[in-house]
Structures are given as structure tokens and as C-alpha cells.
N, C-alpha and C positions, 0 to 999 in steps of 0.2 A: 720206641721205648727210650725214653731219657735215665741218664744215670744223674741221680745227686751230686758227683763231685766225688763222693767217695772213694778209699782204695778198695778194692776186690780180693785181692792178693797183694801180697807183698814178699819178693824171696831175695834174700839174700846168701851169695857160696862164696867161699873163699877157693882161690883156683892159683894156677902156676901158668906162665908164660912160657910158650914155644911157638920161638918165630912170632910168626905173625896173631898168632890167636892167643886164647886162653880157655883154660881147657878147667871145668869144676865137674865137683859130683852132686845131688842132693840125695837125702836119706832115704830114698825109695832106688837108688841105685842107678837113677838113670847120670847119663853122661852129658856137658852143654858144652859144647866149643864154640867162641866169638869173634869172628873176624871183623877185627876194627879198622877202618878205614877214617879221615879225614870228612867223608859225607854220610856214612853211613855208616850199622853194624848188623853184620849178616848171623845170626842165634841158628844152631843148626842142636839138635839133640836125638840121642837113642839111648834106647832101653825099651822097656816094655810099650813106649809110645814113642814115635820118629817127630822130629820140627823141623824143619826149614824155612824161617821166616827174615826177612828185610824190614830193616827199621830205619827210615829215615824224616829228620826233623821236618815238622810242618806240611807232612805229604802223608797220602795213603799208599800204600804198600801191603804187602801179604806174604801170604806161605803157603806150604800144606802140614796138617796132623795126619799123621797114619798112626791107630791103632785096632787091635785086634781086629785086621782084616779090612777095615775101611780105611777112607782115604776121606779127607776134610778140608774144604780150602777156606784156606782165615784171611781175614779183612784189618789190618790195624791202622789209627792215625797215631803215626809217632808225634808226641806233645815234644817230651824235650829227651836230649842225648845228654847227657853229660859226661864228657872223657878226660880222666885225669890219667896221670906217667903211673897209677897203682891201682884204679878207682872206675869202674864203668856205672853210670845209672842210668836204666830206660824206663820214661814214663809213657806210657800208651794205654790207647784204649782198644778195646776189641768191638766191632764192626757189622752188624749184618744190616749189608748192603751199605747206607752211608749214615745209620744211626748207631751211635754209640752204645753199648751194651753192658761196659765190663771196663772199670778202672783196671791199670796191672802199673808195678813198680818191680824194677827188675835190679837188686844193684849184686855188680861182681868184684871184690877186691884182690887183688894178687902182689904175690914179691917179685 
């Protein structure tokens, strides 16, 4: 299955720095913590669905979804990172197996 180029989603939270992450809510209550590094950013979330996923540029990488009771493991090719000193934006695609499925734009800004 090919995707058009399209976004899929697109979210954007505004979050606060500690330490090394940065930590947002979205309106469904769930919670995203980002740990940014120099090659990568590891997206870890809970609430009502758990993430653990690794995003790094130009490479495939994954995670798992857990919710209600199941356990899912995701496939993404991170397109591009953008890290600025306030500003995180991940553009990727979601993955089954090694075709693209699912544009996503993820941007986080914080003080």
C-alpha cells in the first residue's frame, strides 16, 4: 500500500523541560515524555494507551503500542528530526513490514 505524500495526523503540545526530556499532555489525557538526544528522540507515552517508540533520521526503527490489553509492534521510517533549543518536529511514516502506510508530523514546543 502506497501513501500519497499526505499527512495523516498531525499533533502538536506544548510541554516543559526536565532534565533531559520534555514532558506534554494531549486532550485525551494521555501523557508523552521525549528524550532528545544528538541522533535520535526516544517518544515514550501512557494513559489509556502505552508508546515506546525510537525515531531516528533516515533509518527504520520501532516500538511497541499497548492498549487495552494488547501489545503491537510499530515499524517507522523517521523522514526528518528537527531539534531546535524550544522546538521538536518528527516527520515519519508508519510501516507494515517495509511499506509505508501512514504519514505522522509530531511537533513539541516548550520554555
Amino acid at each position: 500500500m502506497q501513501i500519497d505524500g499526505s499527512i495523516v495526523s498531525a499533533f502538536t503540545g506544548k510541554g516543559a523541560q526536565e532534565g533531559d526530556r520534555i514532558i506534554f499532555s494531549d486532550d485525551e489525557g494521555q501523557t508523552y515524555r521525549l528524550q532528545i538526544s544528538d541522533e535520535e528522540v526516544r517518544l515514550y507515552r501512557t494513559g489509556k494507551e502505552e508508546l515506546a517508540i525510537l525515531f531516528r533520521t533516515g533509518m527504520h526503527s520501532g516500538g511497541i503500542l499497548k492498549t487495552e490489553g494488547l501489545e503491537f509492534e510499530m515499524n517507522v521510517f523517521t523522514r526528518s528530526i528537527t531539534n531546535k533549543p524550544t522546538e521538536l518536529i518528527l516527520e515519519y511514516d508508519l510501516l507494515d513490514e517495509n511499506e509505508p502506510v501512514a504519514r505522522h508530523l509530531l511537533t513539541a514546543k516548550w520554555q
